[in-house]
PDB file of N, CA, C and O in Angstrom:
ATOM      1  N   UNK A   1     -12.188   3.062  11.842  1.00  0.00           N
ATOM      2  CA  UNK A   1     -11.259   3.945  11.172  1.00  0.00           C
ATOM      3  C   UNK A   1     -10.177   3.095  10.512  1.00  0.00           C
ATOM      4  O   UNK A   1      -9.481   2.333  11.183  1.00  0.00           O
ATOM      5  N   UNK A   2     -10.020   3.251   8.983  1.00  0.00           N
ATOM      6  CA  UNK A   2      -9.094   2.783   8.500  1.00  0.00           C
ATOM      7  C   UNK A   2      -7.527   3.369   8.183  1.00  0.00           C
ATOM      8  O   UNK A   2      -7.549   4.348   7.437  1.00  0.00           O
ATOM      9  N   UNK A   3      -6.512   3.048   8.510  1.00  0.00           N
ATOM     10  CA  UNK A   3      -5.507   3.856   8.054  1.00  0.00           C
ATOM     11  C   UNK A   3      -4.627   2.880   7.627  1.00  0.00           C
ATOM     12  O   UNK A   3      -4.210   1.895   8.235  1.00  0.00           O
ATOM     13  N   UNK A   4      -4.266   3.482   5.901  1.00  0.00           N
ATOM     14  CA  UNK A   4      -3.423   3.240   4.953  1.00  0.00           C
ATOM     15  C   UNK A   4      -1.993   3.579   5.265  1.00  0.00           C
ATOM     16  O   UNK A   4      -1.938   4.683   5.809  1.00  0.00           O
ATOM     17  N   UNK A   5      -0.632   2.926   5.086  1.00  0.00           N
ATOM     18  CA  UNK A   5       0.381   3.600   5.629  1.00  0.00           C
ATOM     19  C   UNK A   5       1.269   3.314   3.930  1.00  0.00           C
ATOM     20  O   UNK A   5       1.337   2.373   3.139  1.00  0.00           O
ATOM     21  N   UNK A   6       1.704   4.410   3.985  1.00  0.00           N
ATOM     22  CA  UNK A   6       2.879   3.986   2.550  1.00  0.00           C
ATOM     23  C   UNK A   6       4.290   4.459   3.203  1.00  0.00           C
ATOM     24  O   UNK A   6       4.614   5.497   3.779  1.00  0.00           O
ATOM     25  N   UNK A   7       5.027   3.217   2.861  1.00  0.00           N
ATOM     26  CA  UNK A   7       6.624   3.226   3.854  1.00  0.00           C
ATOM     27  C   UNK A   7       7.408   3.260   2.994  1.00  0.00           C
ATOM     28  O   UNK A   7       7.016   3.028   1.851  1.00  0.00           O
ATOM     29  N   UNK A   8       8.822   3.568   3.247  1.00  0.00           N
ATOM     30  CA  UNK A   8      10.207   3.096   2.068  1.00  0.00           C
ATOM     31  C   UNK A   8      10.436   1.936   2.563  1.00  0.00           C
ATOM     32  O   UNK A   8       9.860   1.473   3.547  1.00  0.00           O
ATOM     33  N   UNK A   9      11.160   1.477   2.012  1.00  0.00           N
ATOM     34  CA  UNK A   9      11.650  -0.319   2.542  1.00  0.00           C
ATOM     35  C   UNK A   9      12.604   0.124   3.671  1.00  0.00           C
ATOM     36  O   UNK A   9      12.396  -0.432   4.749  1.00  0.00           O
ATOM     37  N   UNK A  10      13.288   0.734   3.641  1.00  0.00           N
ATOM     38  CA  UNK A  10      13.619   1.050   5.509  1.00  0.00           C
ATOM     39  C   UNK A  10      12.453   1.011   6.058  1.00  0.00           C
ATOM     40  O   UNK A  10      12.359  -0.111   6.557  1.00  0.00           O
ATOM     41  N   UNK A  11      11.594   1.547   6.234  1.00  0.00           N
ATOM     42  CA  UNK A  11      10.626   1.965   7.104  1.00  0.00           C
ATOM     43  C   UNK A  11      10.237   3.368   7.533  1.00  0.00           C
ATOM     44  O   UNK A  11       9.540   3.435   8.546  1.00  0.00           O
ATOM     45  N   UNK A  12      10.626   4.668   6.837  1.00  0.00           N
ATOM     46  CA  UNK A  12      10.098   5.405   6.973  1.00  0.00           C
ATOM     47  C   UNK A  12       9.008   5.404   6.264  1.00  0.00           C
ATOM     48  O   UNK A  12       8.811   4.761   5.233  1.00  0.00           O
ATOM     49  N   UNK A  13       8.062   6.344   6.969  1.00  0.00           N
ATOM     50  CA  UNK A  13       6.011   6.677   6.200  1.00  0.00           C
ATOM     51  C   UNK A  13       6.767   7.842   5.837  1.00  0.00           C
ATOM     52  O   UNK A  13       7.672   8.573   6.239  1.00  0.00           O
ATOM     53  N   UNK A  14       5.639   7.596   4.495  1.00  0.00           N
ATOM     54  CA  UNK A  14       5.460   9.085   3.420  1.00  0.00           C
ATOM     55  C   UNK A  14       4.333   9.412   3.572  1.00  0.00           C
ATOM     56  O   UNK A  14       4.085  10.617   3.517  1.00  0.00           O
ATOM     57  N   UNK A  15       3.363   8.553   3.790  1.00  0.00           N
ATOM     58  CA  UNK A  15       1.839   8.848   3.640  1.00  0.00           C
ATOM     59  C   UNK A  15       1.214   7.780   4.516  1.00  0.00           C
ATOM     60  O   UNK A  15       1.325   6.569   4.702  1.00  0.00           O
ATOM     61  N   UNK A  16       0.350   9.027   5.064  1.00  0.00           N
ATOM     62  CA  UNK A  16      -0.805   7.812   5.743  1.00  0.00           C
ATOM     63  C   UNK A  16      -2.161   8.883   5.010  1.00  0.00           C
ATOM     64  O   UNK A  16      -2.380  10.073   4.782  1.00  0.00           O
ATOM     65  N   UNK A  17      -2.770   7.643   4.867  1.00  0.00           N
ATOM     66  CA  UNK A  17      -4.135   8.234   4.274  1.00  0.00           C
ATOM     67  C   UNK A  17      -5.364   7.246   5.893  1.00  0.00           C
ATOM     68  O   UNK A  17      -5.343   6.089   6.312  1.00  0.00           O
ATOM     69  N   UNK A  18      -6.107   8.309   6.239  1.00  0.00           N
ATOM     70  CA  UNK A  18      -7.448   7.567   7.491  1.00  0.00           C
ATOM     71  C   UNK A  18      -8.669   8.238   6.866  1.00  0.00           C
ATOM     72  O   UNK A  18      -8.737   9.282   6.216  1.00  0.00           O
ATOM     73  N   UNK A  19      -9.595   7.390   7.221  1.00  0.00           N
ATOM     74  CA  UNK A  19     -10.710   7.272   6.713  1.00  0.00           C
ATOM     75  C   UNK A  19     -11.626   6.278   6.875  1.00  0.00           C
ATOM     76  O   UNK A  19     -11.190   5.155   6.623  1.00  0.00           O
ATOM     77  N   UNK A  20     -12.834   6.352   7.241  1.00  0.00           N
ATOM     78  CA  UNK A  20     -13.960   5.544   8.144  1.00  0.00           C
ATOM     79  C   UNK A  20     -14.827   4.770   6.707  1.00  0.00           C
ATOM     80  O   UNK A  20     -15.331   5.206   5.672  1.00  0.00           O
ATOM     81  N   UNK A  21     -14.701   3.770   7.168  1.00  0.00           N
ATOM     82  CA  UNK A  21     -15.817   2.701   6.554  1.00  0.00           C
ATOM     83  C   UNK A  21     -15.041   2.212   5.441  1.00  0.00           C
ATOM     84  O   UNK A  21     -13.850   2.501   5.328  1.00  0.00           O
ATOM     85  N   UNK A  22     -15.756   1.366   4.479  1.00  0.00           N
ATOM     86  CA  UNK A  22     -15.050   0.330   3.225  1.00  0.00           C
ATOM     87  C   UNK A  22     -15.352   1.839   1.582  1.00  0.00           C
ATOM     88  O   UNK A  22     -15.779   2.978   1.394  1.00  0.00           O
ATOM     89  N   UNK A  23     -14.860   0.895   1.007  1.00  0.00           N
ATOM     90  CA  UNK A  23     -15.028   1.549  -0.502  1.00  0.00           C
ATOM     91  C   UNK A  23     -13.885   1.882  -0.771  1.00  0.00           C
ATOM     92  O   UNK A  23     -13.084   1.274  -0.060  1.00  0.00           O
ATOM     93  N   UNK A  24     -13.279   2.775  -1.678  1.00  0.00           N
ATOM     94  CA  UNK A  24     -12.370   2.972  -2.674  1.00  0.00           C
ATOM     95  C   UNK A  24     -11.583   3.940  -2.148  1.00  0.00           C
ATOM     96  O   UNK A  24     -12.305   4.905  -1.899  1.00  0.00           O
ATOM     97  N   UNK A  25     -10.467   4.154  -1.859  1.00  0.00           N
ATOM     98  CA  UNK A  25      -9.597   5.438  -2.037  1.00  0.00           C
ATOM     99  C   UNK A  25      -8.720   5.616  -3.281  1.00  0.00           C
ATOM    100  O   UNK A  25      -8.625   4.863  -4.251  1.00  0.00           O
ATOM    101  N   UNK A  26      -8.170   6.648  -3.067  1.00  0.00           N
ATOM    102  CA  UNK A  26      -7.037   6.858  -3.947  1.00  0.00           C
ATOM    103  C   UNK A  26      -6.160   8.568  -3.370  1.00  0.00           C
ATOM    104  O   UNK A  26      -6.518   9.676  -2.970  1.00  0.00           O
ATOM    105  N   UNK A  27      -4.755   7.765  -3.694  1.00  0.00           N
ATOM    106  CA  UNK A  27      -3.626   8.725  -3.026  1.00  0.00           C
ATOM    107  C   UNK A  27      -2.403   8.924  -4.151  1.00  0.00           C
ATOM    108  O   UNK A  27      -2.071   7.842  -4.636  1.00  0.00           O
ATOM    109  N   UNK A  28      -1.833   9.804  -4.550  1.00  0.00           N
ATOM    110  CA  UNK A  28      -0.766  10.050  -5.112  1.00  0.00           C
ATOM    111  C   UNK A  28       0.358   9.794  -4.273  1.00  0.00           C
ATOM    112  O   UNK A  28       0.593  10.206  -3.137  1.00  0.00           O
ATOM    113  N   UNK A  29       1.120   8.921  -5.148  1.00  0.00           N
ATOM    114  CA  UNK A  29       2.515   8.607  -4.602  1.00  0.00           C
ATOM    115  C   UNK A  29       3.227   8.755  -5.539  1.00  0.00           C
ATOM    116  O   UNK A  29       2.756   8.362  -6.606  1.00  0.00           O
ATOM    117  N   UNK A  30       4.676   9.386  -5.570  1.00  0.00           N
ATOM    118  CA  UNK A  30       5.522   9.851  -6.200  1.00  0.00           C
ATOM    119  C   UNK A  30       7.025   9.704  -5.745  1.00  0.00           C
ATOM    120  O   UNK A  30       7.280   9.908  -4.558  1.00  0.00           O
ATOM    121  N   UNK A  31       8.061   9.352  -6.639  1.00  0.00           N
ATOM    122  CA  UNK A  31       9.573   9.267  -6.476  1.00  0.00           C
ATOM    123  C   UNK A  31      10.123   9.959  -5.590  1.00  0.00           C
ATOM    124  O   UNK A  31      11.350   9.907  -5.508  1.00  0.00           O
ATOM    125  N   UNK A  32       9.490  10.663  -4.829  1.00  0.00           N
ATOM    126  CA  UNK A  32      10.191  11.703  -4.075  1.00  0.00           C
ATOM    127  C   UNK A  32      11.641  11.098  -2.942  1.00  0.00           C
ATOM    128  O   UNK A  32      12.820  11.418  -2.787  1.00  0.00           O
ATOM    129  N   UNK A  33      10.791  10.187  -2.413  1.00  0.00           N
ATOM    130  CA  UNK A  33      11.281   9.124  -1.454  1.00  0.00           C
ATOM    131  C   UNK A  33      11.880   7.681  -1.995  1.00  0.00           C
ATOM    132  O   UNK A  33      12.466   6.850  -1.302  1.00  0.00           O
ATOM    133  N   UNK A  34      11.600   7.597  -3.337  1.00  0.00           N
ATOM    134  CA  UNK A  34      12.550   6.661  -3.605  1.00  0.00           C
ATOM    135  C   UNK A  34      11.715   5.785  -4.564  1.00  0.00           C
ATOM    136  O   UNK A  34      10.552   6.183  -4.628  1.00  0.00           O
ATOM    137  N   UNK A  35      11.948   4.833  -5.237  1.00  0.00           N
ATOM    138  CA  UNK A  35      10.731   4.171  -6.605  1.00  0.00           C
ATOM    139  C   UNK A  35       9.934   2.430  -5.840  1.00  0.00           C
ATOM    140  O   UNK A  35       9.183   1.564  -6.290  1.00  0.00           O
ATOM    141  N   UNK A  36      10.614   2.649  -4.584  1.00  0.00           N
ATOM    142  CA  UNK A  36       9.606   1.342  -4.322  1.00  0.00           C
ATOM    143  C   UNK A  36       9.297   1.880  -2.844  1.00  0.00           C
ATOM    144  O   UNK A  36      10.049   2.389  -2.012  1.00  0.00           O
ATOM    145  N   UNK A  37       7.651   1.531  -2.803  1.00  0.00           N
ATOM    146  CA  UNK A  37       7.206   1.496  -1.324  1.00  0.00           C
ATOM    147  C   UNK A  37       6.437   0.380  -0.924  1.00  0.00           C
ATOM    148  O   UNK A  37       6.120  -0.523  -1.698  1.00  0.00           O
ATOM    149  N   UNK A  38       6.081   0.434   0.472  1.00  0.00           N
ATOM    150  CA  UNK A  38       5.465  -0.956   1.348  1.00  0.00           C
ATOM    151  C   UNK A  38       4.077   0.077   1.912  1.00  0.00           C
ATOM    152  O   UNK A  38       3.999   1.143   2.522  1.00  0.00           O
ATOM    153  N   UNK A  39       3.004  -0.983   1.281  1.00  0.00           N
ATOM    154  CA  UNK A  39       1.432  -0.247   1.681  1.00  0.00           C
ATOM    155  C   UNK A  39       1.262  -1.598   2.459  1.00  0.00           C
ATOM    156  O   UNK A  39       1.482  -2.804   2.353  1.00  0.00           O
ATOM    157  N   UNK A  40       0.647  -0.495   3.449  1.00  0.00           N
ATOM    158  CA  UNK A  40      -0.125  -1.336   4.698  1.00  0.00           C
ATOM    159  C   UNK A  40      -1.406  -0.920   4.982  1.00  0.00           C
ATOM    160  O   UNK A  40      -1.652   0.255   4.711  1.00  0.00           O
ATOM    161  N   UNK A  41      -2.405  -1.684   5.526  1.00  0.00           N
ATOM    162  CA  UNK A  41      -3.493  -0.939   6.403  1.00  0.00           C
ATOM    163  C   UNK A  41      -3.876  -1.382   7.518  1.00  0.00           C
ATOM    164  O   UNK A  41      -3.836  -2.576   7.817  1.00  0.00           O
ATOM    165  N   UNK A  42      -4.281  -0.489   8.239  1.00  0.00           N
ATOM    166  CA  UNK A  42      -5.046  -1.231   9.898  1.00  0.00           C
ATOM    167  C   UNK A  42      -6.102  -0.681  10.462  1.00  0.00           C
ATOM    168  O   UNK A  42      -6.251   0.536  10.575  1.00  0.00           O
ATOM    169  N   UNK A  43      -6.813  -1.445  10.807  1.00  0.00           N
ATOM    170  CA  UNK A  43      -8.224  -1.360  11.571  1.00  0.00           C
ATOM    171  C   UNK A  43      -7.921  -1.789  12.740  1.00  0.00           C
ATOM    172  O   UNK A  43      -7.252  -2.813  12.881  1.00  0.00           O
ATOM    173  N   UNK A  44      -8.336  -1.119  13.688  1.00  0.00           N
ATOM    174  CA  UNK A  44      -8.225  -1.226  15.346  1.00  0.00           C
ATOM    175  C   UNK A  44      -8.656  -2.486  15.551  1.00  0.00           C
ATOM    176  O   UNK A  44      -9.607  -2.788  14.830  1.00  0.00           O
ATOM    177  N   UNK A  45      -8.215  -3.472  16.418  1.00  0.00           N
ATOM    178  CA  UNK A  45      -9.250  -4.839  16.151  1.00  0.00           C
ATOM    179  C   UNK A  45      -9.160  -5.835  15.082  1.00  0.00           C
ATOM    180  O   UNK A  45      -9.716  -6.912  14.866  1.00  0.00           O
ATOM    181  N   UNK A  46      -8.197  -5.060  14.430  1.00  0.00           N
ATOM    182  CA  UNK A  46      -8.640  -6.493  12.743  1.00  0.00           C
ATOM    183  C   UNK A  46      -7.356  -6.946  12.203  1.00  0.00           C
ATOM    184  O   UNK A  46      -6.572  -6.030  11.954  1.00  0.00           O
ATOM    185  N   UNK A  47      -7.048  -7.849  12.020  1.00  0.00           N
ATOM    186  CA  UNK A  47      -5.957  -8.218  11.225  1.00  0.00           C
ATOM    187  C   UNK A  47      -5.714  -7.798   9.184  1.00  0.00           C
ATOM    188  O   UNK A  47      -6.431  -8.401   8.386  1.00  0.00           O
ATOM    189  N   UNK A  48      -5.188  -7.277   8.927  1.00  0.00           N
ATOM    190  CA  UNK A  48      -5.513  -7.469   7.220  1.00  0.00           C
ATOM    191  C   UNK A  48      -5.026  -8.701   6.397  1.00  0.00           C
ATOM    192  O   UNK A  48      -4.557  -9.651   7.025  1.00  0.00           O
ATOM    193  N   UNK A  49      -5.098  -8.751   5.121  1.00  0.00           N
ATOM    194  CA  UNK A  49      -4.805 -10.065   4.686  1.00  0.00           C
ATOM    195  C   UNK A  49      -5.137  -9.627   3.050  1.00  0.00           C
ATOM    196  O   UNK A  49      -6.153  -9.786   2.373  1.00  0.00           O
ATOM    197  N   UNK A  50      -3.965  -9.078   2.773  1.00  0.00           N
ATOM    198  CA  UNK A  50      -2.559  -9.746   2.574  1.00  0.00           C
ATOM    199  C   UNK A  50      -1.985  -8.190   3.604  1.00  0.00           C
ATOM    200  O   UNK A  50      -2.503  -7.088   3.789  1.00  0.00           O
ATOM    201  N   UNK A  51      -1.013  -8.671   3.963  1.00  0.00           N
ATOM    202  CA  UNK A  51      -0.830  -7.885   5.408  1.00  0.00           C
ATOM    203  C   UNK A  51       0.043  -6.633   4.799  1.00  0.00           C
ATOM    204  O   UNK A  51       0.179  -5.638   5.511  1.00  0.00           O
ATOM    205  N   UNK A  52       0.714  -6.673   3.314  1.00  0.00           N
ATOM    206  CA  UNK A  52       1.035  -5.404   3.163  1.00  0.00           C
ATOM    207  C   UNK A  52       1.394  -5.629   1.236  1.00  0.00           C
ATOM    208  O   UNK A  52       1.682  -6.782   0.914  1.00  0.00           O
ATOM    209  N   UNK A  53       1.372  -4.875   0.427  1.00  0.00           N
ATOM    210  CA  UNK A  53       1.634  -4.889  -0.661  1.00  0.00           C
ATOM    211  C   UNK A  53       2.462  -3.919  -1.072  1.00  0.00           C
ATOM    212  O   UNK A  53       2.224  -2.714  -0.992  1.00  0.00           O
ATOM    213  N   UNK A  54       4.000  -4.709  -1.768  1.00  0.00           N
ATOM    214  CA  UNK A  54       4.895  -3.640  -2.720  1.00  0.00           C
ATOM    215  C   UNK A  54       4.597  -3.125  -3.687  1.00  0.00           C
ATOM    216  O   UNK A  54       3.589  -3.516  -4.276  1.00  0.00           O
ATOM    217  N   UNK A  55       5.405  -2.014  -4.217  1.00  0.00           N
ATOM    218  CA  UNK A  55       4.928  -1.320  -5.307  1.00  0.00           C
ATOM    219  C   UNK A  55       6.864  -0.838  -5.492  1.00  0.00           C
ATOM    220  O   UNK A  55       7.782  -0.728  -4.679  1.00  0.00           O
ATOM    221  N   UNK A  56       6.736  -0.644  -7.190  1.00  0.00           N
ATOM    222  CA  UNK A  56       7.478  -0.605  -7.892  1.00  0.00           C
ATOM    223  C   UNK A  56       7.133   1.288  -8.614  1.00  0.00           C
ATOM    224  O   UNK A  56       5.957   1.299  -8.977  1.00  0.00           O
ATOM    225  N   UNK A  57       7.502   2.070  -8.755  1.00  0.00           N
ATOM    226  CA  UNK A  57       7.370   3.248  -9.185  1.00  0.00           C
ATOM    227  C   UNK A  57       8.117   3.190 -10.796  1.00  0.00           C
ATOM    228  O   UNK A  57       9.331   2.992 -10.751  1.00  0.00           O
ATOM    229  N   UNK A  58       7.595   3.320 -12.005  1.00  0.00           N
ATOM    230  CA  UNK A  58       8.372   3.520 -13.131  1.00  0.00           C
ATOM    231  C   UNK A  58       7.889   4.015 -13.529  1.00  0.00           C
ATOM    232  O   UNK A  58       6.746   3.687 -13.847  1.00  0.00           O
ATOM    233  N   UNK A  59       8.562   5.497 -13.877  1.00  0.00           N
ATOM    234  CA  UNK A  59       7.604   6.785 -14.975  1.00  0.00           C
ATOM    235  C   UNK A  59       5.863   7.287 -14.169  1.00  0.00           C
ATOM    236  O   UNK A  59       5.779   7.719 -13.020  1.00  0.00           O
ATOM    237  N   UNK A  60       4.904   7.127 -14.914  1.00  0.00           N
ATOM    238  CA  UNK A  60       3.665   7.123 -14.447  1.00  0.00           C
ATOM    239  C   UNK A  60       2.782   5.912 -14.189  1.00  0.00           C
ATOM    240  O   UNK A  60       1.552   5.935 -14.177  1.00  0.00           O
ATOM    241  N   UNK A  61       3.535   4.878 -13.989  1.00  0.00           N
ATOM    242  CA  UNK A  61       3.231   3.832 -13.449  1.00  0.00           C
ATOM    243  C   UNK A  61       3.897   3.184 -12.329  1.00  0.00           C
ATOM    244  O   UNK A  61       5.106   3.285 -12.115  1.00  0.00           O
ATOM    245  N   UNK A  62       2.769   2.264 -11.351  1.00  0.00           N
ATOM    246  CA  UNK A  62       3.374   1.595 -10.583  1.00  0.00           C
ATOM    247  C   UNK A  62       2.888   0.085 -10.432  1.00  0.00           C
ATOM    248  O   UNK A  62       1.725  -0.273 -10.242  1.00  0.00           O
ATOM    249  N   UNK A  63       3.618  -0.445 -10.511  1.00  0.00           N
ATOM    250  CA  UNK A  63       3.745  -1.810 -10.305  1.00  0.00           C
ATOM    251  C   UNK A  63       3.698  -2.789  -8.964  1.00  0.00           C
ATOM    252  O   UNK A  63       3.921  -2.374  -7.827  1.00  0.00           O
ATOM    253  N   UNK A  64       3.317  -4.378  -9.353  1.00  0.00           N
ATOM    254  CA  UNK A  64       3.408  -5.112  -7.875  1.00  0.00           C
ATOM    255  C   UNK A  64       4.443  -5.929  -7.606  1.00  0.00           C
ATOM    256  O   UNK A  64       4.792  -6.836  -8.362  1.00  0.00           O
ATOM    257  N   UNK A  65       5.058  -5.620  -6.379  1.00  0.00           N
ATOM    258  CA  UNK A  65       6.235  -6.541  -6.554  1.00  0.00           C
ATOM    259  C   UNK A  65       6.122  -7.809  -5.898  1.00  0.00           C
ATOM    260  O   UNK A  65       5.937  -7.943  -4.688  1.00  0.00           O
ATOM    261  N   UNK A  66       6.246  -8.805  -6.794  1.00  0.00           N
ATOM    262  CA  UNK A  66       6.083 -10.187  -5.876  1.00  0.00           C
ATOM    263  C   UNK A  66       7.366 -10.594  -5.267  1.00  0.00           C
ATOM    264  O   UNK A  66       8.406 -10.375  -5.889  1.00  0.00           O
ATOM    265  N   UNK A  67       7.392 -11.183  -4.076  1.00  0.00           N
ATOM    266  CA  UNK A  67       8.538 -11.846  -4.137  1.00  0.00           C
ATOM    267  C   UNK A  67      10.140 -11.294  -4.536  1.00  0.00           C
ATOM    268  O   UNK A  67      10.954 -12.133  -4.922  1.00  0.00           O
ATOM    269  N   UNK A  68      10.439 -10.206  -4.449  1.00  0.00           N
ATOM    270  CA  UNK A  68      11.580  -9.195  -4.803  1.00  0.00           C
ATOM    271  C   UNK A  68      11.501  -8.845  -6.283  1.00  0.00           C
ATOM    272  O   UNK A  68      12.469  -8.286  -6.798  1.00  0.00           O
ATOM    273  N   UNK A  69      10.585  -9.087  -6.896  1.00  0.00           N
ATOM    274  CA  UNK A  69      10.546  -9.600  -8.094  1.00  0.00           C
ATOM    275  C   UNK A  69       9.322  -8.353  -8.592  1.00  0.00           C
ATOM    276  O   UNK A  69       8.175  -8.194  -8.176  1.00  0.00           O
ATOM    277  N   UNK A  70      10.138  -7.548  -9.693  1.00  0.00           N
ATOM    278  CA  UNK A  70       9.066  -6.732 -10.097  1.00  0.00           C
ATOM    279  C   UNK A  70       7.969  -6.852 -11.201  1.00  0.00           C
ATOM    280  O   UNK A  70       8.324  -6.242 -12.210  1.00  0.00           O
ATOM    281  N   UNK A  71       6.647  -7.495 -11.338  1.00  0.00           N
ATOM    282  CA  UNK A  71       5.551  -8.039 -12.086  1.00  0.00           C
ATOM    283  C   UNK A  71       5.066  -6.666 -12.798  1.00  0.00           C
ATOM    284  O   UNK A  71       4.832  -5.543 -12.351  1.00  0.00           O
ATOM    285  N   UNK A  72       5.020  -7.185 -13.988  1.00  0.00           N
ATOM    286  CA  UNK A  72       3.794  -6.294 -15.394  1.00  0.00           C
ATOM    287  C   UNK A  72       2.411  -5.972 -14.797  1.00  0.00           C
ATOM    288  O   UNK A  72       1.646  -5.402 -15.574  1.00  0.00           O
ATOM    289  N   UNK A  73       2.022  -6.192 -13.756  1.00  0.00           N
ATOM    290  CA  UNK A  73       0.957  -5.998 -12.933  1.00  0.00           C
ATOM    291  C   UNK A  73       0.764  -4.674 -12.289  1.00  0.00           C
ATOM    292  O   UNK A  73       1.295  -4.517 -11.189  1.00  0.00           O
ATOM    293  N   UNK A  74       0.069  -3.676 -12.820  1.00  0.00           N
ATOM    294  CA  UNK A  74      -0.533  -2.206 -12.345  1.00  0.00           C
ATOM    295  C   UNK A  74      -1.027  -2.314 -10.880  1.00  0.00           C
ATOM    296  O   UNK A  74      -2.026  -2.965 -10.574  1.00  0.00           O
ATOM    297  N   UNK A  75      -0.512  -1.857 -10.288  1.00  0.00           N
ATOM    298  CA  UNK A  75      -0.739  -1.331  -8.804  1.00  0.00           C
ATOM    299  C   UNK A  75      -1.879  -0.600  -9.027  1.00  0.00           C
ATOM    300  O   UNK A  75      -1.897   0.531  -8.542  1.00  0.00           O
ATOM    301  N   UNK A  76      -3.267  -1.149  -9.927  1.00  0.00           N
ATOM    302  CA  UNK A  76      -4.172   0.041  -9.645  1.00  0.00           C
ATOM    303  C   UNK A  76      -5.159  -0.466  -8.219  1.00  0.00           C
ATOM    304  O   UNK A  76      -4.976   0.100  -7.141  1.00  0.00           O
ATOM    305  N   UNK A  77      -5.832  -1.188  -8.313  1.00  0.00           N
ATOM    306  CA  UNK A  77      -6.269  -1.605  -7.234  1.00  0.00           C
ATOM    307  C   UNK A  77      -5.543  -2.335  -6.178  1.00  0.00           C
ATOM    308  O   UNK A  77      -4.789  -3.205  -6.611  1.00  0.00           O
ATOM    309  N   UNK A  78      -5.591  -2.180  -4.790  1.00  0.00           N
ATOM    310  CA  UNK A  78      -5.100  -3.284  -3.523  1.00  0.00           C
ATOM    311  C   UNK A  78      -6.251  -3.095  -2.659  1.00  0.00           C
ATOM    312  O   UNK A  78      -7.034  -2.223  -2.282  1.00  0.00           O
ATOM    313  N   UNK A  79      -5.880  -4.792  -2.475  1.00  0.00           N
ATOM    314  CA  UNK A  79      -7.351  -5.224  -2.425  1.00  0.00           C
ATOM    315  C   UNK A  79      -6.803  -5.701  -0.650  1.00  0.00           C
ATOM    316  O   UNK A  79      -5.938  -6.553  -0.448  1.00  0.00           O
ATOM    317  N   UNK A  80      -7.607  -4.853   0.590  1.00  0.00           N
ATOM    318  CA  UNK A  80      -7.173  -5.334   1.757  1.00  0.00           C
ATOM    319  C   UNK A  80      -8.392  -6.069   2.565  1.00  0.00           C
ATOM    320  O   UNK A  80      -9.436  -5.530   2.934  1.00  0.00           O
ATOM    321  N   UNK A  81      -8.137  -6.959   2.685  1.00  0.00           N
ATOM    322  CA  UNK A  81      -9.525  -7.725   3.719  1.00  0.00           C
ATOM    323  C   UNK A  81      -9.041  -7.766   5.072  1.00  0.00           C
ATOM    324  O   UNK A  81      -7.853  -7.750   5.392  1.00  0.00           O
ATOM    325  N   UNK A  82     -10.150  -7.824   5.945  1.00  0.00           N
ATOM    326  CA  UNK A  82      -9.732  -7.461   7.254  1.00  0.00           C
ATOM    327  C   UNK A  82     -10.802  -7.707   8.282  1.00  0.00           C
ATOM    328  O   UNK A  82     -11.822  -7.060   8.517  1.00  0.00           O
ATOM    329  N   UNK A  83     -10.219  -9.033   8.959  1.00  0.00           N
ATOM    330  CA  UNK A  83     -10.732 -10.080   9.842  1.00  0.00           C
ATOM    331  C   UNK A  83     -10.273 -10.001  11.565  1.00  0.00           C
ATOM    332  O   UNK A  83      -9.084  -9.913  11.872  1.00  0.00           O
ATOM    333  N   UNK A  84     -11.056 -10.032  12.311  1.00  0.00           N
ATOM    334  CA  UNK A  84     -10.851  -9.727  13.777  1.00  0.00           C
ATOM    335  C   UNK A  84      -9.918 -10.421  14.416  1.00  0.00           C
ATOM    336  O   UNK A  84     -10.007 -11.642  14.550  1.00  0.00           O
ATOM    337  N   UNK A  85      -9.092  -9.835  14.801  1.00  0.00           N
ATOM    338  CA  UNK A  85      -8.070 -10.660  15.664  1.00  0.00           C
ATOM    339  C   UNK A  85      -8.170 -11.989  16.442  1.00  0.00           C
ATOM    340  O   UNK A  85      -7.192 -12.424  17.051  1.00  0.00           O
TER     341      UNK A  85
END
């Protein structure tokens, strides 16, 4: 079982998305809570890698934030790999 977590930079969750096995999701996230969030995922057993990815909210786009630093880079895909403890 996989579960996706989308946080505010405090740390409250807006969204958890779960769901069994690999392949593609997709979730709407919206300003409601604020224009930047922290995506995570976890598998019982597994470490992920890259262990969590920012996102930048502007208009109908969202962005990746490197490094505090907000990149021209579309948050369309995040890409989580995930290796056994």
């Amino acid at each position: 079982m996989i579960s996706v977590h989308i946080l505010t930079p405090t740390g409250r969750e807006t969204v958890t998305v779960t769901r069994r096995g690999n392949g593609e999701w997709e979730t709407v996230v919206t300003d409601a809570s604020g224009v930047d969030y922290i995506v995570t995922a976890e598998v019982e057993g597994y470490v992920s890698d890259p262990i969590s990815y920012t996102l930048h909210l502007e208009g109908m786009k969202v962005y990746l934030v490197n490094n505090g630093e907000i990149t021209d880079k579309e948050a369309i895909n995040l890409d989580f790999h995930f290796e056994p403890k």
